[in-house]
N, C-alpha and C positions, 0 to 999 in steps of 0.2 A: 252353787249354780246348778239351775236342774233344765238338763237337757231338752227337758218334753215341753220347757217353754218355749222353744223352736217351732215343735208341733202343734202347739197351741197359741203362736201367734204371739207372744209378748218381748220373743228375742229373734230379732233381723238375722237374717241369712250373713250377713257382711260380718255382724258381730260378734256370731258364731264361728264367723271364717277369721276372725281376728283372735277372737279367745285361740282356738286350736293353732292357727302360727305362732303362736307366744307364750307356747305353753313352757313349762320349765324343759329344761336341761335332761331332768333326771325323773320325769314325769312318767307314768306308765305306756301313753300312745307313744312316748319318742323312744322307750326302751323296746318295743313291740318293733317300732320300724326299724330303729337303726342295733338291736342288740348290745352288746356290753360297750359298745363304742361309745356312746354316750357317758360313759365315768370316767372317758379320758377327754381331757382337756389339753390346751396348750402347756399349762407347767406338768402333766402328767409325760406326756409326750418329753418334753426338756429334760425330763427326768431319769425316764427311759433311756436317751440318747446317752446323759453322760452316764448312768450306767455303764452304756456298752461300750464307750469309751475310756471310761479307766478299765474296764477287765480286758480291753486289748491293749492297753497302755501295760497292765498288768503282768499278759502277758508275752510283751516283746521282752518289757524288762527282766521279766524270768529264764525266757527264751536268751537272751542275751547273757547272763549272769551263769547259763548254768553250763557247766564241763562237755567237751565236746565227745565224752561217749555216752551222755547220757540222751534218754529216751525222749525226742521231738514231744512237747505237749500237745492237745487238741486244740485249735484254736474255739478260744469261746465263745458258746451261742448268746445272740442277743435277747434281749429282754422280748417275752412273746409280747403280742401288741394286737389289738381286736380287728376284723376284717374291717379296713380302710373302705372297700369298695361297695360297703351299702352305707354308712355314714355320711353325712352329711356337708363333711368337708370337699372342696370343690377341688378343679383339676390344677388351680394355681398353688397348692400346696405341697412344701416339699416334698420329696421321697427318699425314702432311705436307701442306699446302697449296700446291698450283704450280699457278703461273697459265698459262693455256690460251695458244697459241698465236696466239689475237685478243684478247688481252687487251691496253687499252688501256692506255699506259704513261703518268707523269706528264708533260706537258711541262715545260720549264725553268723556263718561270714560276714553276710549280706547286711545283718541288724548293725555287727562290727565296724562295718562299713561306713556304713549310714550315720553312726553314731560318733565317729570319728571327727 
């Protein structure tokens, strides 16, 4: 497809506005607007998520499992994920919840507890 037949009159404005909405996925205008966000997809995302659900799954269980004078782990960071807010995904899409940096973590007891 060559562009300058726009300018030259043999390809319609609509057409032109048809080709560019429909362009791929992984095309260079959508990687240009929206950034690396474009090479995740819905099972990329899914993917992400259980990631970062077994490595806290991981680590409750190790948190739970391990001797009460040993050293609290760091809870673990999720899987990084590309700026959501220039992508093209709209505002009915979920959001993940990750907890803040001071966010207080269960002690062992608590896992004990839980798991009882």
């Amino acid at each position: 497809m060559d562009l300058l037949d726009w300018h030259r009159g043999s390809l319609s404005t609509r057409r032109l506005s048809v080709l560019v909405k429909h362009m791929p996925r992984d095309s260079a205008v959508n990687r240009d607007l929206h950034g690396e966000a474009v090479e995740w997809d819905a099972s990329t995302h899914l993917l992400a998520a259980a990631v970062d659900h077994l490595a806290v799954a991981n680590w409750m269980t190790t948190t739970l499992n391990s001797g009460e004078d040993s050293e609290p782990l760091d809870y673990p960071e999720p899987v990084p994920r590309p700026d959501l807010a220039s992508s093209e995904l709209g505002d009915d899409e979920p959001t993940e919840v990750r907890p803040e940096k001071s966010h207080h973590h269960p002690s062992q007891a608590d896992l004990a507890l839980f798991f009882a």
